[in-house]
C-alpha positions in Angstrom: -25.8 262.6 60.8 -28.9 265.0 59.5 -32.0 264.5 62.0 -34.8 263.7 60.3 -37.9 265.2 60.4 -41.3 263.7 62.7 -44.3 263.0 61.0 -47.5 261.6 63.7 -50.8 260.6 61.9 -53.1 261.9 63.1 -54.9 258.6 64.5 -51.8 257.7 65.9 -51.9 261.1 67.8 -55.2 260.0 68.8 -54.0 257.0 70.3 -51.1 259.2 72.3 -53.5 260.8 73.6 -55.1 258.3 75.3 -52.2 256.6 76.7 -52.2 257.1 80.3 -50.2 260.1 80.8 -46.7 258.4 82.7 -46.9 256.7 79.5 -47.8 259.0 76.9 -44.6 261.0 78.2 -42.3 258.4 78.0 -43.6 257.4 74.1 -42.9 261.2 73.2 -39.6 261.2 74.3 -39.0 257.6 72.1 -40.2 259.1 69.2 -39.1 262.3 69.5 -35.3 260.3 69.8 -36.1 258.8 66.4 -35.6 262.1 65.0 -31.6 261.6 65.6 -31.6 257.9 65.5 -34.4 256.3 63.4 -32.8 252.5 63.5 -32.0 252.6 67.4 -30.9 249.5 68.9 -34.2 247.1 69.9 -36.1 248.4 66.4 -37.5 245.5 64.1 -38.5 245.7 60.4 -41.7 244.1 60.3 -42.2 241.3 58.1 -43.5 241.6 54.8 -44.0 245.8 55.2 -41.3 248.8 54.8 -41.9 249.5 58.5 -40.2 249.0 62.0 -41.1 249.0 65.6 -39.8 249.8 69.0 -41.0 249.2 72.2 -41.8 251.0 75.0 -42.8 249.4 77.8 -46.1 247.3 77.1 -47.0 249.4 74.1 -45.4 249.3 70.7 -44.6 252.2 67.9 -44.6 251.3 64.8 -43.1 253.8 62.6 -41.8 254.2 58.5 -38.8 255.5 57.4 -37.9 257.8 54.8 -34.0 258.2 54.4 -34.2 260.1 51.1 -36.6 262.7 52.3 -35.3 262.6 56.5 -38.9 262.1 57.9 -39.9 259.4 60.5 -43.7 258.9 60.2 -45.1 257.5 63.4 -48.5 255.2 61.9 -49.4 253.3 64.9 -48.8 253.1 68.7 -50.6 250.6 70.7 -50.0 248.1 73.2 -48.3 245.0 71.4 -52.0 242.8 71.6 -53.7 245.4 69.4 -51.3 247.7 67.6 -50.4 244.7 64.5 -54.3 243.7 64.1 -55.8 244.8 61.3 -53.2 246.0 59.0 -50.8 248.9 59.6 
């Protein structure tokens, strides 16, 4: 299988950045694993959008999918109270 390529916004960066940092580590390393597995097991399509989330820990990353062009683009990472208010 082709590994796809990782796309962060950049306000989803920001919000990396001010995870604490035990945490910020461990939601690299999730979505740097998307790269070779973009549909692991635990990821849900969202309702209604062409995007899925995992979880890790308390916070959530929601992320699209591109299987035509191999990129993962990361578009939110939160913890699950405020990462699906106000659109995505």
């Amino acid at each position: 299988m082709a590994s796809y390529r990782l796309f962060i916004k950049p306000s989803a960066a920001k919000e990396i950045e001010a995870l604490p940092k035990k945490e910020r580590i461990r939601v690299i390393h999730r979505i740097q694993d998307l790269s070779e597995d973009p549909r692991p097991s635990g990821c849900e399509k969202l309702s209604g959008q062409d995007k899925f989330r995992i979880r890790q820990g308390q916070y959530r990353i929601v992320y699209s999918v591109s299987d035509k062009e191999l990129v993962i683009c990361v578009v939110k990472v939160g913890p699950r109270k405020d990462v699906y208010r106000g659109g995505i």
